[in-house]
C-alpha positions as CSV (number, residue, x, y, z in Angstrom):
1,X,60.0,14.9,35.5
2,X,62.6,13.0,34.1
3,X,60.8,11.0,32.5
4,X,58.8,13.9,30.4
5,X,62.6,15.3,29.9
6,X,63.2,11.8,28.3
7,X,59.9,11.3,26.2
8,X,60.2,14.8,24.8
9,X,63.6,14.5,23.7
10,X,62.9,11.0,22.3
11,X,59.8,12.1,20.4
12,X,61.6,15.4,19.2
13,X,64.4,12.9,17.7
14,X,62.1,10.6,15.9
15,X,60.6,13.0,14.3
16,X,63.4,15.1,13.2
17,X,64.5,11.6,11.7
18,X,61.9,10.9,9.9
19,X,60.4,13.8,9.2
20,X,63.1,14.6,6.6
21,X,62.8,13.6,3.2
22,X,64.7,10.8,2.2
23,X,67.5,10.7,-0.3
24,X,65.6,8.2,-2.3
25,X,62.4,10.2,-2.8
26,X,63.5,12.9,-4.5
27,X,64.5,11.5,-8.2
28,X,67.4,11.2,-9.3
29,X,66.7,13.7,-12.5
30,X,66.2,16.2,-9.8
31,X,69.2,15.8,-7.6
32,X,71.6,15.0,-11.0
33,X,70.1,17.4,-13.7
34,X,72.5,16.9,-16.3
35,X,71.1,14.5,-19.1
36,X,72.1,11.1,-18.3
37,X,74.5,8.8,-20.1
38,X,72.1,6.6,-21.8
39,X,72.9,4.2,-25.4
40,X,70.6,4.0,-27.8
41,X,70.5,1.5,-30.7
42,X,69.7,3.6,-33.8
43,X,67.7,2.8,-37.2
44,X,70.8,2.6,-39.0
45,X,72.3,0.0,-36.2
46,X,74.6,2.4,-34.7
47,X,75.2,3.8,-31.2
48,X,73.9,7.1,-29.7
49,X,74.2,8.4,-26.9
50,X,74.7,11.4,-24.0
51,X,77.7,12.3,-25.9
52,X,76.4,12.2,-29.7
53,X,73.8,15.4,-28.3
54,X,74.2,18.9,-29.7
55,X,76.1,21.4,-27.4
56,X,74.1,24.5,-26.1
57,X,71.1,23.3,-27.5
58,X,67.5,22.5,-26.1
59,X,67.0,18.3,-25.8
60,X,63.6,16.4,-25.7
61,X,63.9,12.9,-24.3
62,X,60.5,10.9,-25.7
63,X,60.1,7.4,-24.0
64,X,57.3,6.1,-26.8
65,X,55.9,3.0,-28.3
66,X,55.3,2.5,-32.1
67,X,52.2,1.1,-31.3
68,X,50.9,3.6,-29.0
69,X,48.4,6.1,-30.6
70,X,49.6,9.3,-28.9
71,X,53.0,8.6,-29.8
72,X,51.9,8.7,-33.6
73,X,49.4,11.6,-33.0
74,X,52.8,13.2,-31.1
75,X,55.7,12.1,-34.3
76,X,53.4,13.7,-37.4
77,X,52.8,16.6,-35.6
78,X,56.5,16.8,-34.6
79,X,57.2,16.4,-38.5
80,X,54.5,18.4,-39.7
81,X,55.7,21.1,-37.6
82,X,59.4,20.1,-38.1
83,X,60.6,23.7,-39.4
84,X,59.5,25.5,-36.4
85,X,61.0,23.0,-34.1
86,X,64.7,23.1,-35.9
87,X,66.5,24.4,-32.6
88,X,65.4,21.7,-30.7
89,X,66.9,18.1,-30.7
90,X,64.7,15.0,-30.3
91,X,65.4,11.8,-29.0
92,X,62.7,9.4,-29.5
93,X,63.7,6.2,-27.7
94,X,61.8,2.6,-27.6
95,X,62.1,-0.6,-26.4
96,X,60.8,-2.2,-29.2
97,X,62.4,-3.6,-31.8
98,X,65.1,-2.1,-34.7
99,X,63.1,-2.7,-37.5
100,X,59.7,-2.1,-35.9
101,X,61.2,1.7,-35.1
102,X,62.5,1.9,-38.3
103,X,58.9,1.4,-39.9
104,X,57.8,3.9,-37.2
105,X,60.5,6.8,-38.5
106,X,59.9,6.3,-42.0
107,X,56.2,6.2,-41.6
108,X,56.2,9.3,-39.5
109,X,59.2,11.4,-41.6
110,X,61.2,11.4,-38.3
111,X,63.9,9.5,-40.3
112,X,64.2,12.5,-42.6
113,X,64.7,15.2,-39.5
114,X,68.0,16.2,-38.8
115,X,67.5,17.2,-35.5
116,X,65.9,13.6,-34.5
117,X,67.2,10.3,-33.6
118,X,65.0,7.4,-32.8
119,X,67.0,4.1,-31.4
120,X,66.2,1.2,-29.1
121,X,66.4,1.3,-25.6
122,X,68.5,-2.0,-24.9
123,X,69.1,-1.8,-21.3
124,X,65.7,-0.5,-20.6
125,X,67.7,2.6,-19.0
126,X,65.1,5.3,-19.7
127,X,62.2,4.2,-18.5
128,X,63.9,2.9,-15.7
129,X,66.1,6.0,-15.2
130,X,63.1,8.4,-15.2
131,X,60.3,5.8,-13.3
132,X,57.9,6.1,-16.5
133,X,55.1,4.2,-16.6
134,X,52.9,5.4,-19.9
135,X,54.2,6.1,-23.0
136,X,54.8,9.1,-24.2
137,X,56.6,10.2,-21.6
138,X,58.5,13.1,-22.3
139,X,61.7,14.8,-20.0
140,X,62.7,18.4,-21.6
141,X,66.7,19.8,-20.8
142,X,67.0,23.5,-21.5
143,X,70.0,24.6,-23.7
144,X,72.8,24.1,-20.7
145,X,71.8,20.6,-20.5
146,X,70.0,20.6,-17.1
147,X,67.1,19.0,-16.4
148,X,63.4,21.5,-17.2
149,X,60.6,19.9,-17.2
150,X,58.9,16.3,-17.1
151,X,55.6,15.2,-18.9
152,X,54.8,11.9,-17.4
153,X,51.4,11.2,-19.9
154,X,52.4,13.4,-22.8
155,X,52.2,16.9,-23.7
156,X,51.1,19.1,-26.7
157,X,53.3,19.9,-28.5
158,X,52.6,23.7,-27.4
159,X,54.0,22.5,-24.1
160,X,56.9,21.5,-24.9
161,X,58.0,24.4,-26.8
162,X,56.4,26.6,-24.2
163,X,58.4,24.4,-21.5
164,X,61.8,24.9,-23.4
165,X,61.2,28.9,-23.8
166,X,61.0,29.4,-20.5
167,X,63.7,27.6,-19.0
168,X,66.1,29.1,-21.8
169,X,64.8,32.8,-20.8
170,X,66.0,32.0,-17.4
């Protein structure tokens, strides 16, 4: 009987040990929601960063690549659309080189948005930060600053929007 006493206890333990989620799977965008304090090189060679962000105002975090079709497809419809998306602030951040996201804002009219910044990811924090693996990957923060919504392979654009309504009717 003992014995039983002593296997059910010790099975009952192990699996109220592991059973629980650990710490490290839940991300760390989920368990800190505020934006993170990431630096960005900018087009024009200076800093930006957490602190640089509008207050009380919806921000769209987009990991991209120049050279990445669906990042393209995503900036001209971003500009095309650029009058209806004035109350939301975009950061569009790259690993790639200065000039190489220069040519990409200027091709694409982001450079002429005043509610975008595109700058170079130096320390590879984003990706790294958010586990993104594709490009565009896109991490929405409703008006507060809290973490909303993740797209890990894109969005429309329709999304997005619909994505940042939501959490700001909350």
């Amino acid at each position: 009987m003992k014995y039983y006493i002593l296997f059910f206890f010790t099975f009952f333990a192990y699996t109220s040990v592991f059973s629980q989620p650990q710490a490290d799977s839940v991300p760390i965008w989920i368990r800190h929601p505020e934006i993170p304090s990431f630096s960005l090189l900018t087009t024009d060679s200076t800093w930006f960063g957490r602190q640089n962000l509008p207050d009380k105002t919806p921000i769209v975090i987009i990991y991209f690549s120049p050279d990445c079709g669906h990042c393209k497809a995503k900036a001209q419809l971003l500009y095309d659309k650029k009058d209806s998306l004035s109350t939301i602030f975009f950061v569009w951040a790259s690993y790639h080189s200065v000039p190489e996201l220069k040519a990409f804002a200027e091709t694409y009219g982001l450079a002429t948005c005043s509610n975008v910044k595109v700058g170079r990811d130096t320390r590879f924090f984003i990706p790294a930060y958010y586990k993104a693996r594709v490009t565009p990957y896109i991490a929405i923060y409703n008006s507060h600053g809290l973490f909303a919504k993740e797209f890990r392979e894109g969005a429309r654009l329709q999304d997005i929007v619909d994505a940042i309504k939501t959490e700001n009717d909350l």
